[in-house]
C-alpha positions as CSV (number, residue, x, y, z in Angstrom):
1,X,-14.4,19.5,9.9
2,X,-16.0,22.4,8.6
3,X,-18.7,22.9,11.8
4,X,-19.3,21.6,15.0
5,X,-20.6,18.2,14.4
6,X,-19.7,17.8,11.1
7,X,-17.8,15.4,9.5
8,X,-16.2,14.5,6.5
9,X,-17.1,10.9,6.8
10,X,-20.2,9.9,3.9
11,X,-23.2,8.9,6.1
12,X,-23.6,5.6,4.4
13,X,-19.8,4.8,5.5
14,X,-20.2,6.1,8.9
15,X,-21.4,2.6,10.5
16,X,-17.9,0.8,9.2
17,X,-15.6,3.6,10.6
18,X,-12.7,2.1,12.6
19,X,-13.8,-1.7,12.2
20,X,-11.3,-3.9,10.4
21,X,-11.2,-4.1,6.8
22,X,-12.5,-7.6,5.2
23,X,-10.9,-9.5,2.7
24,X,-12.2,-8.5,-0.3
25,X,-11.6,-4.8,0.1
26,X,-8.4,-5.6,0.5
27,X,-7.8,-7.5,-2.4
28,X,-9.4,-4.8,-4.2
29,X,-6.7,-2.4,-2.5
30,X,-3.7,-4.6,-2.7
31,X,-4.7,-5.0,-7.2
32,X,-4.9,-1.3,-7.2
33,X,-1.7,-1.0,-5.4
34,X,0.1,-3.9,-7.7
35,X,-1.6,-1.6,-11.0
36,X,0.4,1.2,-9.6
37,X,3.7,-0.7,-8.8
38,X,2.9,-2.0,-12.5
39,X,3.0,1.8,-13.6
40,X,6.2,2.9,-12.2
41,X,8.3,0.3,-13.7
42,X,6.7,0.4,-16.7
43,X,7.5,4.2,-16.7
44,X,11.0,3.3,-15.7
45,X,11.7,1.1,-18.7
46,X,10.1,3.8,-21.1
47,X,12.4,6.1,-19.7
48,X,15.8,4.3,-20.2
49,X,14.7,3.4,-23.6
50,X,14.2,7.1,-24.4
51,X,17.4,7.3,-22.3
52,X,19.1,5.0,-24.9
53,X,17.8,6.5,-28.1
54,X,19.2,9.6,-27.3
55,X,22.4,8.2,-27.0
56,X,22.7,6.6,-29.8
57,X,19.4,6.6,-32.4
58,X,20.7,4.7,-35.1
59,X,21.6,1.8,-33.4
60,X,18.7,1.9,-30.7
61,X,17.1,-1.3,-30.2
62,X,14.8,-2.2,-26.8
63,X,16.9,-3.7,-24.0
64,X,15.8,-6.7,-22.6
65,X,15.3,-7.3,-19.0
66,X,16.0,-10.6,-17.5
67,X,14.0,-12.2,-15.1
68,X,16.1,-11.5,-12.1
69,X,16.6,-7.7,-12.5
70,X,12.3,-7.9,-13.4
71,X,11.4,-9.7,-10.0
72,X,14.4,-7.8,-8.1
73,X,13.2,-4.3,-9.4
74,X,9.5,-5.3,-8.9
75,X,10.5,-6.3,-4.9
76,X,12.5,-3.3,-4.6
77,X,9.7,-0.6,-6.0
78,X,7.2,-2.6,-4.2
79,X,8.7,-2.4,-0.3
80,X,9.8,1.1,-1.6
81,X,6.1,2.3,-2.2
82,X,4.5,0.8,0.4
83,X,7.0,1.7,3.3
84,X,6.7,5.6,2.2
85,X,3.0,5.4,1.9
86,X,2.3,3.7,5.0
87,X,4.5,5.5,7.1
88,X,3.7,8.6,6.0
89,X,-0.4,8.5,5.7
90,X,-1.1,4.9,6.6
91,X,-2.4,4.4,3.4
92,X,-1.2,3.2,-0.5
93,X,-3.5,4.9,-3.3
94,X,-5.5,1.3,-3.1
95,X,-6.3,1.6,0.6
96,X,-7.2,5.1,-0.1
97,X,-9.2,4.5,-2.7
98,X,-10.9,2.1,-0.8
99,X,-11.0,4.1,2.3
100,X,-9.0,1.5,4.2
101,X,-5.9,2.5,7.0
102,X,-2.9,0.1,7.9
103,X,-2.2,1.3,11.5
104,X,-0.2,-0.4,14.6
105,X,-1.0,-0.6,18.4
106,X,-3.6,1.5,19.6
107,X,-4.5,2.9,16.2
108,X,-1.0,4.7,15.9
109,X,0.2,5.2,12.6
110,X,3.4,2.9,11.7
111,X,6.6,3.9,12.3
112,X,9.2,3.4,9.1
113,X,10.8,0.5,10.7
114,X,7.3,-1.2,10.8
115,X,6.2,-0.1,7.7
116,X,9.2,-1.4,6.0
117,X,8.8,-5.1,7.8
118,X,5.2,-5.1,7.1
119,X,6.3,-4.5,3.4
120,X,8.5,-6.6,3.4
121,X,6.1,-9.4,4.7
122,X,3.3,-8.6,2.3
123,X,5.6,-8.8,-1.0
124,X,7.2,-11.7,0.3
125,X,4.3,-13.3,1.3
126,X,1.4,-12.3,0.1
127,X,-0.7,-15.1,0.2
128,X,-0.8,-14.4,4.3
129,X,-3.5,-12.1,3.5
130,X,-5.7,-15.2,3.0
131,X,-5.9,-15.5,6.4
132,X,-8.4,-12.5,6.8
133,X,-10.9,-15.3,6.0
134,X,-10.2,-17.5,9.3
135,X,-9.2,-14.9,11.7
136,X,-11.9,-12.9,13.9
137,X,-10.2,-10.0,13.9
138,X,-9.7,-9.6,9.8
139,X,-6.3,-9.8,10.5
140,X,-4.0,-11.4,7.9
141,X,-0.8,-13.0,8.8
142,X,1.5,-10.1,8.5
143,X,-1.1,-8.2,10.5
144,X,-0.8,-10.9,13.5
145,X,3.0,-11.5,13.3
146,X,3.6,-7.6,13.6
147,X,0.9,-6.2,15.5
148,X,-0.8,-3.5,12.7
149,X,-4.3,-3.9,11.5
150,X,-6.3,-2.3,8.6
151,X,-9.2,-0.7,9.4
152,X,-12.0,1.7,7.2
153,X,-11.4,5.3,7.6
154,X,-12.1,7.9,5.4
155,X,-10.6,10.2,8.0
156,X,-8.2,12.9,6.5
157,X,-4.8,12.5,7.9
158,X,-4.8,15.8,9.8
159,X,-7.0,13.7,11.8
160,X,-4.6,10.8,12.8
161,X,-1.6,12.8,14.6
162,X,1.6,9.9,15.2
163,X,0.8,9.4,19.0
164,X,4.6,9.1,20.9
């Protein structure tokens, strides 16, 4: 906040501040999220080629990834990025771009440990965020089994302190 009064929230969002975030935001978020996931492991695979052409240039050809190392590295980047982002912030770079918040009880921001399950839960299952469009709450199915929510905030995280 830059003066008393102020704040950094646009006017035209300020009615949807704190409610829960509806379904198609979220999709929105979680395709941003999976073009970034996308990204990494793309990078990763350009960088062990170039890895393996400087070993040994003349014989260089493109390794191919199986289907199991593919889905297993995709799992594994996946619960990696979204564990460190909610934890940390509360948000990917899709719920930021869509000004959205995964927190737990009370609004707290999510421990690792929860984080990581809810991960977990969304890779594994990500069709349980279908059920945003029966529940009254916006909740999806990983949101109900472990207690988080995601809400609209376009609060900076200075604002959001981890409450004990």
């Amino acid at each position: 906040m830059s003066a008393v009064g102020e704040t950094p929230v646009p006017r035209e969002a300020r009615p949807y501040q704190g409610r829960h975030a509806g379904l198609v935001t979220r999709l929105i978020a979680a395709a941003l999220d999976l073009v970034v996931v996308a990204a990494v492991l793309a990078a990763a695979y350009a960088g062990w080629c170039g890895f393996l052409l400087l070993l040994d240039p003349r014989g260089f050809s493109f390794p191919e990834v199986g289907v199991v190392f593919s889905l297993l590295s995709a799992f594994v980047v996946s619960v990696g990025y979204l564990t460190v982002a909610w934890s940390l912030s509360g948000r990917s770079y899709g719920d930021l771009v869509m000004g959205l918040r995964v927190v737990g009880p009370g609004g707290r921001r999510l421990h690792v440990v929860s984080a990581f399950l809810r991960a977990v839960a969304c890779v594994v299952l990500p069709i349980g965020l279908l059920w945003i469009g029966v529940s009254r709450q916006k909740r999806s199915l990983q949101d109900v089994v472990l207690r988080t929510s995601v809400v609209y905030d376009w609060q900076p995280r200075t604002a959001h302190p981890r409450k004990a």
